[in-house]
C-alpha positions in Angstrom: -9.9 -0.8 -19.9 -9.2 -4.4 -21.5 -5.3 -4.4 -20.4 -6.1 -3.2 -16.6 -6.8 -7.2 -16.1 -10.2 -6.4 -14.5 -12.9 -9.5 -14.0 -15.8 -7.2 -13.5 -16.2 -3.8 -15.3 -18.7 -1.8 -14.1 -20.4 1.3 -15.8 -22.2 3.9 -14.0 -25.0 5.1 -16.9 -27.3 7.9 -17.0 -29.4 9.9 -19.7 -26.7 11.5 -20.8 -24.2 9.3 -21.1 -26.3 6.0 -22.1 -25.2 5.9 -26.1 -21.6 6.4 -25.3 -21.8 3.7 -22.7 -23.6 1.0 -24.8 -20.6 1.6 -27.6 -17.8 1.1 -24.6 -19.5 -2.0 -24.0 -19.6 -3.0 -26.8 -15.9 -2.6 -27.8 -15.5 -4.4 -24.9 -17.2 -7.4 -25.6 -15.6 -7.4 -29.4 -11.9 -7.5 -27.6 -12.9 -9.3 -25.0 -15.5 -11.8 -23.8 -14.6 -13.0 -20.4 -15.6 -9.9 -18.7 -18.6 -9.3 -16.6 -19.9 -5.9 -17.8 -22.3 -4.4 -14.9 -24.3 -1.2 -15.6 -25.9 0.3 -12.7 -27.4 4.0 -12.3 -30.4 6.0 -13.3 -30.2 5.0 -17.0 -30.8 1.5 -16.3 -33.3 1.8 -13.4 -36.6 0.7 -15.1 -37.6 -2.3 -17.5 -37.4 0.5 -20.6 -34.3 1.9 -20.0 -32.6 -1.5 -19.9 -34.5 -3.2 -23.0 -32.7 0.1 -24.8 -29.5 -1.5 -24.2 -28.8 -4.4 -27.1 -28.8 -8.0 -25.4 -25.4 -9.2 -24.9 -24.0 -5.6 -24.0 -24.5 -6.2 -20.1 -24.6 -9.3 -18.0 -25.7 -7.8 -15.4 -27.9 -4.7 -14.3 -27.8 -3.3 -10.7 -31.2 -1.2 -10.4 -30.8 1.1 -7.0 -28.6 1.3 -4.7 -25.2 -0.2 -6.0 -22.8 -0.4 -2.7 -24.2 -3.8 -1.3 -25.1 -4.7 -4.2 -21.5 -4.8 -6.4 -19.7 -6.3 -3.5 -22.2 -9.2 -3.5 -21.7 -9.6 -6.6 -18.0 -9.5 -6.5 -17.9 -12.2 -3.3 -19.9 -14.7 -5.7 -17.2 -14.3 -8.6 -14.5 -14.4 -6.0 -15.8 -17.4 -4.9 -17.2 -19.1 -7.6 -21.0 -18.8 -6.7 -24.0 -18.7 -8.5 -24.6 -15.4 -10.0 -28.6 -15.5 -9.3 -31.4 -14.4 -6.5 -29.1 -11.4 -6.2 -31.0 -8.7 -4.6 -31.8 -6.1 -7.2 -29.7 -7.6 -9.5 -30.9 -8.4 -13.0 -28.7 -10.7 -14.5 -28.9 -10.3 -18.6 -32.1 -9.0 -20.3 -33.6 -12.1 -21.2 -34.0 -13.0 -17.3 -37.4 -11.3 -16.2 -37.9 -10.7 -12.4 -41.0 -10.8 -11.1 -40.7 -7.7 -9.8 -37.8 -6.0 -8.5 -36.6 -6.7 -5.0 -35.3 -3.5 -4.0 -32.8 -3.5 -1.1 -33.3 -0.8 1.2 -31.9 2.5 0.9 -28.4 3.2 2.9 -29.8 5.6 5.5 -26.8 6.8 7.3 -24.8 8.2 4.1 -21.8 8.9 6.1 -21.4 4.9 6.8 -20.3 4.7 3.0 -16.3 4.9 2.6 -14.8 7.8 0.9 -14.1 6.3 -3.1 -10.4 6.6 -3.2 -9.3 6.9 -6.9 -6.0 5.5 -6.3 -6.6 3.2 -9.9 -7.1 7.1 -11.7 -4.6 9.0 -13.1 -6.0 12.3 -12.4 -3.4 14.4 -14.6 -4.4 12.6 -17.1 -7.7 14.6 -17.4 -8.7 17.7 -18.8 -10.6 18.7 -15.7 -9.3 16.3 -12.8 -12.1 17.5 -10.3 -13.7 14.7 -8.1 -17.3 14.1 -7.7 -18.2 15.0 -3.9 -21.4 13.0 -2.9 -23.7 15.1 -0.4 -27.3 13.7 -0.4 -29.1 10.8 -1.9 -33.2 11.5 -2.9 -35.0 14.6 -3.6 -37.5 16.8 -1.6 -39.5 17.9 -4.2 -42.5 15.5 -6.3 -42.3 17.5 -9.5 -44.5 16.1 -12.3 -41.8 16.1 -14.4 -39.2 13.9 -12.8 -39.1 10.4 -11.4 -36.0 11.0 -9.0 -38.5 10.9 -6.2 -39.7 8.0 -6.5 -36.3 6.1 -7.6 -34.2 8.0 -4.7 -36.1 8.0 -1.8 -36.4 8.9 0.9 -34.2 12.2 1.2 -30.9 11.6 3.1 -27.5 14.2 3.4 -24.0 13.6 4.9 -23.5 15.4 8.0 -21.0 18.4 6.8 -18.3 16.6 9.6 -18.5 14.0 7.1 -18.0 15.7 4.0 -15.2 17.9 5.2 -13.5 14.8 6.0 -13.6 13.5 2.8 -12.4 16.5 1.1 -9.5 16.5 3.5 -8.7 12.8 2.7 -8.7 13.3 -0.9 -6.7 16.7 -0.7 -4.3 14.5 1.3 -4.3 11.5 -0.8 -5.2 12.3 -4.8 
């Protein structure tokens, strides 16, 4: 990860993959300490979740939504801007928002380009499958789950869309 050069490095966390996560991170700041470690995704999306992660692990947490969001913040480093005021953006653990400013939800999901994996060497996994995403949100309010509340309102792909994309990666990974 260190020797690919990257600036930003950018970790997509969830329940099950949180613990593992927080120790890359942490290798990574050991071997390196210039890079901006971003974690974004349902394990970070609520004031507990993040205060589980040790201060100093990640500069910067991205609580929704991440499209808009990453490239913003990749324009400021580009151009050497401030790194603050970024919507839903929390930058380190000790800054507290008053209240989080979430952007709006991308309603037309088929506006989103296709992730293109050219940087992954896909033979290089045990099981080289792709992640295909169809809908953002959930129908459902079970008592049990939050994902209604932090993934609404319910929105799919339009199947045109989604065969698309698995033509362009059968064509291009």
């Amino acid at each position: 990860i260190i020797e690919t050069g990257a600036k930003i490095i950018g970790f997509s966390v969830h329940m099950s993959n949180r613990l593992f996560t927080i120790e890359v991170a942490k290798e990574i700041r050991k071997r390196s300490k210039d890079k901006l470690v971003v974690f974004g995704g349902y394990g970070c999306s609520n004031e507990q979740m993040r205060h589980e992660v040790p201060e100093g692990v990640a500069d910067i947490f991205v609580v929704g939504e991440g499209e808009e969001t990453i490239v913003e913040i990749m324009t400021r480093i580009k151009h050497r801007m401030k790194m603050e005021n970024i919507e839903v953006a929390i930058i380190a653990l000790n800054s507290k928002p008053a209240g989080l400013n979430l952007r709006k939800p991308t309603e037309d999901l088929d506006s989103i380009p296709f992730p293109t994996y050219s940087e992954y060497f896909l033979e290089n996994y045990i099981d080289p499958t792709l992640p295909l995403l169809i809908s953002r949100g959930c129908i459902g309010k079970c008592a049990f789950c939050n994902d209604y509340v932090l993934a609404r309102p319910y929105r799919a792909r339009s199947a045109k869309n989604v065969f698309e994309e698995i033509i362009f990666h059968f064509n291009n990974n």
